[in-house]
C-alpha positions in Angstrom: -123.5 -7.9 16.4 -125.6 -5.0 15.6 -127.1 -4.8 12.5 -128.5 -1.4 11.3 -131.0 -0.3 8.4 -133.0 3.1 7.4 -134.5 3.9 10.5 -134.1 -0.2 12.0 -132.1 -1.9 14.3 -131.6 -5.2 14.9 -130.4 -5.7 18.6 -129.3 -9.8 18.9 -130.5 -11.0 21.8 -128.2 -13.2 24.2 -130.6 -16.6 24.5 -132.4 -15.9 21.8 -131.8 -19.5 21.2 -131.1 -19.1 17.1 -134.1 -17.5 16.3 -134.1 -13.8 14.3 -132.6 -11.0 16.4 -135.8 -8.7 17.2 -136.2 -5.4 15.8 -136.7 -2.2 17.3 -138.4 0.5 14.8 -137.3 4.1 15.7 -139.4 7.0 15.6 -136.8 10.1 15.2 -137.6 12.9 15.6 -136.3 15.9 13.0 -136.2 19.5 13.8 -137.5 21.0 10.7 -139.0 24.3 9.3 -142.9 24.2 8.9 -143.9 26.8 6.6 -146.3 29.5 7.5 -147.0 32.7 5.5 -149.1 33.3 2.6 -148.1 33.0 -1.5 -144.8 34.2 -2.3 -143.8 35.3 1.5 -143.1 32.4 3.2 -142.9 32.2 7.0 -141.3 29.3 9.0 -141.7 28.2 12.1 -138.8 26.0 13.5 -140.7 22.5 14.8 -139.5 19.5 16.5 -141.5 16.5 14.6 -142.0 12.9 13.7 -140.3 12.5 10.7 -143.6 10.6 9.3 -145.6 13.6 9.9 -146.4 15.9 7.1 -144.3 19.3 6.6 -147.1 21.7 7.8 -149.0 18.7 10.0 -148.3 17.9 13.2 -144.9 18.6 15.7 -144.1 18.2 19.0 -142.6 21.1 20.3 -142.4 24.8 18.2 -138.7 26.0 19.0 -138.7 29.0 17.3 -139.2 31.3 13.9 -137.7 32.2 10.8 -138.6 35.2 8.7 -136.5 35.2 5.3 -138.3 38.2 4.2 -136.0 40.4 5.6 -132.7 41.7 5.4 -131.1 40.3 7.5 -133.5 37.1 8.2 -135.2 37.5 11.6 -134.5 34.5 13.9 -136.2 34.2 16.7 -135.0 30.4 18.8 -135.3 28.8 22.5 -131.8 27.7 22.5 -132.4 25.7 25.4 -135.1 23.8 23.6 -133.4 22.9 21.0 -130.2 21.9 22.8 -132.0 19.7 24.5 -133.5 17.9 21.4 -130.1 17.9 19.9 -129.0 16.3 22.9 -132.0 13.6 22.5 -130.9 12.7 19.6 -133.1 15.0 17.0 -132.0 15.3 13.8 -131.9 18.8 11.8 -132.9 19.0 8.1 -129.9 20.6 6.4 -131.9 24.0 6.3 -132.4 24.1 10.3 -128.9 22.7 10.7 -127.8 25.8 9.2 -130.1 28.3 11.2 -129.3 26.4 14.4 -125.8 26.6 13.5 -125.9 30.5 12.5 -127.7 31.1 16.2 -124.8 29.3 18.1 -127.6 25.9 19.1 -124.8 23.5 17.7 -121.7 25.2 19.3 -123.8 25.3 22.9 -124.3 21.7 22.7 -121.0 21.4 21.9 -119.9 23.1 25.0 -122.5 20.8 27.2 -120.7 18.0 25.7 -117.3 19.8 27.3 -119.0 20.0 30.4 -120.3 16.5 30.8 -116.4 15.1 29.9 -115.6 17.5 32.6 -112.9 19.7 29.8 -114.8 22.9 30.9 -117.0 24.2 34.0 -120.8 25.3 33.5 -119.5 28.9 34.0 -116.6 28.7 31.4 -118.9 27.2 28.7 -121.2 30.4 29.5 -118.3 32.9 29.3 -117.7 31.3 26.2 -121.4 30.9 24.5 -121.8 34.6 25.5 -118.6 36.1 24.2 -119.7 34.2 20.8 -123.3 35.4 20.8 -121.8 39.6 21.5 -119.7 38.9 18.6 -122.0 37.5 16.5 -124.4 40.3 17.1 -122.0 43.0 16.0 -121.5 41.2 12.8 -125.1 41.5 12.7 -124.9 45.0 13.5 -122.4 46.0 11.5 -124.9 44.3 8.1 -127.5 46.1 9.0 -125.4 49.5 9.4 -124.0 48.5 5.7 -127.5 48.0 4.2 -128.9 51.1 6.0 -126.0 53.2 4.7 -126.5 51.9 1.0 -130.2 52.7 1.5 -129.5 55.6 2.2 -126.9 56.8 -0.3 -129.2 55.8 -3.0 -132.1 58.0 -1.9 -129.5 60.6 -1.8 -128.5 59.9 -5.0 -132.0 59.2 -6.4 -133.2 62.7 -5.1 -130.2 64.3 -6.6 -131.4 63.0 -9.8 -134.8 64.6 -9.3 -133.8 68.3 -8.5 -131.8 67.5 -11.6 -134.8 66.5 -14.1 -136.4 69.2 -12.3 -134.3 71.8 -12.9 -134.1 70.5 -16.4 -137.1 70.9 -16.7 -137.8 74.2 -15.2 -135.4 75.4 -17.7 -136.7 74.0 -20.8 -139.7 75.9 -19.5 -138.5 79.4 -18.8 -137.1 79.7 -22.9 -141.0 79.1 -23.9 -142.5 81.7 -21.7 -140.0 84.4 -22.4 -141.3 83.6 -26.1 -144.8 83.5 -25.4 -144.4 86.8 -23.3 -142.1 88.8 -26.5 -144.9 87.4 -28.8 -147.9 88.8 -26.8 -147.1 92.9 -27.0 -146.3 92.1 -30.8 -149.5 90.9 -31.1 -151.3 93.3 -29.0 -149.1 96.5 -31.5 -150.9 94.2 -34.5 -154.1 94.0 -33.3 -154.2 98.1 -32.4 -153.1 98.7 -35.7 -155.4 96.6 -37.4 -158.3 98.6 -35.9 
């Protein structure tokens, strides 16, 4: 009978003549972000660690980066890597579960699982893995387009505005110099008749 605690597990031994089954303390590992960056622009980089370590302290292996300060984020991952780690029993934090998830780590090792049960050959979990990541990159694509177009159509808009403050403008001047010039020969007559 197995017996099975936070991060514990009792394995009973077969003569272990009635004394307590021995206990085997793992170490997992977590693939976690470790933040980078300075005050208000964080940077992470995507670690494989010791789950006792501290969040910026020591990891075993850096798999990738994340860069939320951007629209979209920037990933940048060895999917290999991590599919390996996944495969060796790593746990993700929820945060990396979703990045790894969002960069298609989590579906390849679900193809390698396909493979090893023999459901799919190496070259049909590739044609697959592949014809996800081409679709996944238009979607990004097609964001990016989106946001560039917005951009775009508010500078057009916000430079419309301007010519139109400055013609506003402009015009609000033009009344003030036509008087200033109708008031200056009127005021050259006076000041020849004065003399």
């Amino acid at each position: 009978m197995f017996l099975k605690q936070k991060n514990i597990l009792y394995l009973p031994l077969i003569n272990n003549r009635g004394r307590e089954p021995h206990k085997l303390i793992f170490m997992p590992v977590k693939l976690r972000l470790q933040r980078h960056g300075k005050k208000g622009k964080p940077f992470y980089w995507i670690v494989a660690a010791d789950s006792r370590a501290k969040r910026d302290g020591r990891f075993l292996e850096k798999l990738g980066t994340y860069n939320p300060n951007t629209n979209p984020a920037q990933i940048d991952i060895n999917i290999d890597s991590a599919v390996q780690w996944l495969e060796n029993g790593a746990q993700p934090t929820d945060t990396t579960r979703a990045i790894l998830s969002h960069e298609g780590v989590l579906l390849k090792k679900h193809l390698a699982g396909g493979v090893k049960k023999g459901a799919l050959t190496e070259e049909q979990a590739e044609e697959k893995f592949q014809a996800w990541i081409t679709e996944k990159q238009a979607k990004v694509d097609a964001k990016k387009s989106d946001i560039q177009k917005a951009k775009d159509a508010q500078a057009a808009k916000a430079l419309e505005a301007e010519k139109a403050a400055n013609e506003a403008r402009i015009a609000a001047a033009a009344p003030a110099v036509e008087e200033a010039e109708t008031e200056a020969p009127e005021a050259a007559e006076g000041a020849g008749e004065e003399e």
